[in-house]
NULUM-255911 format. One record per residue: z, y, x of N, C-alpha, C in turn. Coordinates in steps of 0.001 Angstrom, whole numbers, padded with zeros to 6 digits, always signed. Layout:
REM NULUM-255911
ZYXZYXZYX;...
REM end
This chain:
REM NULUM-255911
-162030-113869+150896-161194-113546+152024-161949-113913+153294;-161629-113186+154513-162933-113417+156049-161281-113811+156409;-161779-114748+157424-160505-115272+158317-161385-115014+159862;-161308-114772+160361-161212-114338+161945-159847-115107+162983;-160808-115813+164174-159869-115672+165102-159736-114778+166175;-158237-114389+166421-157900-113137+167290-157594-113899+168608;-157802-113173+169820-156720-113311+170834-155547-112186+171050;-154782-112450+170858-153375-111782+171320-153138-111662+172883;-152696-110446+173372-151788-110532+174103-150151-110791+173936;-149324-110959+174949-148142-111709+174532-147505-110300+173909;-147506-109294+174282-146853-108363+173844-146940-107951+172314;-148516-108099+171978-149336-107469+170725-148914-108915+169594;-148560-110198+170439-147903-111360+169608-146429-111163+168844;-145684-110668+170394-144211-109970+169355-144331-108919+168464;-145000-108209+168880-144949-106976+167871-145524-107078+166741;-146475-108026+166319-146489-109376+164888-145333-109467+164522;-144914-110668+165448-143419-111169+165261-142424-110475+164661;-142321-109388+165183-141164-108011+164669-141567-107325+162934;-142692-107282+163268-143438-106752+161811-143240-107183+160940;-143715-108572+160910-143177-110278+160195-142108-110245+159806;-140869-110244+160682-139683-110128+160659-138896-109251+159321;-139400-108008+159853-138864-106349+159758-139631-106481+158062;-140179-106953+157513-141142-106870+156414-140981-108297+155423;-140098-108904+156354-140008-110082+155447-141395-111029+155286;-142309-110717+155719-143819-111718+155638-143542-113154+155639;-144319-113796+154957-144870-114889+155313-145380-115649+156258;-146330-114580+157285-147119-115544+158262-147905-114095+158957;-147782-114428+160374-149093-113185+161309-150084-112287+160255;-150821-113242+159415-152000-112942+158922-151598-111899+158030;-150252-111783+157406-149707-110677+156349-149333-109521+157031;-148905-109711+158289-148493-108855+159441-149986-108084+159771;-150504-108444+160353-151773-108071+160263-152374-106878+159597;-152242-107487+157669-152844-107089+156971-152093-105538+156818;-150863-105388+156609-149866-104330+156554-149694-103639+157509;-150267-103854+158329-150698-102727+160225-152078-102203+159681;-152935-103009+159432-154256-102637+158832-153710-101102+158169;-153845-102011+156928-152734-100764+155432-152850-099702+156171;-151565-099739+156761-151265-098546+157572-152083-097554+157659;-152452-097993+159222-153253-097362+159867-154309-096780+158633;-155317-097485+157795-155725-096806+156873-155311-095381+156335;-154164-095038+156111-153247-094340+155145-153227-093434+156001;-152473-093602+157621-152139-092406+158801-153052-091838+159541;-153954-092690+159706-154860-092332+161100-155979-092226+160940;-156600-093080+160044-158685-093154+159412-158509-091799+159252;-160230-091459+159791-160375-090207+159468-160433-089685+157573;-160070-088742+157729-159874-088521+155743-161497-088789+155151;-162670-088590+155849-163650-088860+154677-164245-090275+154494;-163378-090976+155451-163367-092647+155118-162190-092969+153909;-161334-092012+153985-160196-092878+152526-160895-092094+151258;-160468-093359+150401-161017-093079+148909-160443-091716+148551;-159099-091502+149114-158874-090437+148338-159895-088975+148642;-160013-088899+149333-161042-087845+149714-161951-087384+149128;-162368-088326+148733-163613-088061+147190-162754-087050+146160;-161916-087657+146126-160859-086835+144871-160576-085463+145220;-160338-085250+146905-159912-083872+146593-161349-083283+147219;-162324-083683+147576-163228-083386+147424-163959-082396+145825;-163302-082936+145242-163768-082721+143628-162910-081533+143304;-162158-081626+143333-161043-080507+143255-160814-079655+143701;-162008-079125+145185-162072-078183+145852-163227-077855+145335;-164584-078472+145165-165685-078149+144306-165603-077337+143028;-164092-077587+142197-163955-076836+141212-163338-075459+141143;-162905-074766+142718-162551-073969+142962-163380-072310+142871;-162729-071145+142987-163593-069965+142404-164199-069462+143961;-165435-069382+143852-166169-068909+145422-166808-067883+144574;-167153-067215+145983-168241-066402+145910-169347-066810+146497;-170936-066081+146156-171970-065777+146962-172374-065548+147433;-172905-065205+148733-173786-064429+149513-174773-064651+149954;-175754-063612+149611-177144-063727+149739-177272-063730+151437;-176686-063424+152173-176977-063451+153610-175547-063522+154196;-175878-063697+155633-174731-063675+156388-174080-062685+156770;-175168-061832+156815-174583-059849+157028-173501-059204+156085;-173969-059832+154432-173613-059325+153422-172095-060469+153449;-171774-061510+154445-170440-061869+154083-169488-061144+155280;-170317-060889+156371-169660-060056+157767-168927-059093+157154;-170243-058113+156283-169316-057333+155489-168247-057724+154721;-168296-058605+153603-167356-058690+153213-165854-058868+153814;-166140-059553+155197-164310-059816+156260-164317-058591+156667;-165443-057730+156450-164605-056396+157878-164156-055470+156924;-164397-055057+155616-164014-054681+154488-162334-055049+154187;-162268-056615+153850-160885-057030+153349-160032-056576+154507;
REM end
């Protein structure tokens, strides 16, 4: 486990406080950890979360086509 000390502002202290609260925690440091979480899950860009690899894989197994050039795919959109 890394322990770090933070400075807080008073505002960014309640809104711990509330988290803490609202979550039932133990202590700041769990508060913390479950904002972390979060943010992980909502906001990291997708090819930082693990899951990404996964659907990474699952799009790899999908049916493509080829094209030998870029002309020969032009054609193919002005065609469809």
């Amino acid at each position: 486990m890394v322990q770090s000390l933070v400075d807080l502002k008073e505002r960014q202290n309640r809104v711990l406080t509330i988290v803490k609260g609202k979550y039932g925690l133990k202590n700041k440091s769990e508060a913390i950890n479950l904002i972390v979480d979060q943010y992980e899950k909502s906001i990291l860009e997708p090819e930082l979360r693990p899951e990404y690899r996964e659907e990474l894989l699952k799009i790899d197994k999908g049916k493509f086509k080829k094209f030998s050039s870029v002309e020969r795919l032009r054609r193919e959109l002005l065609d469809a």
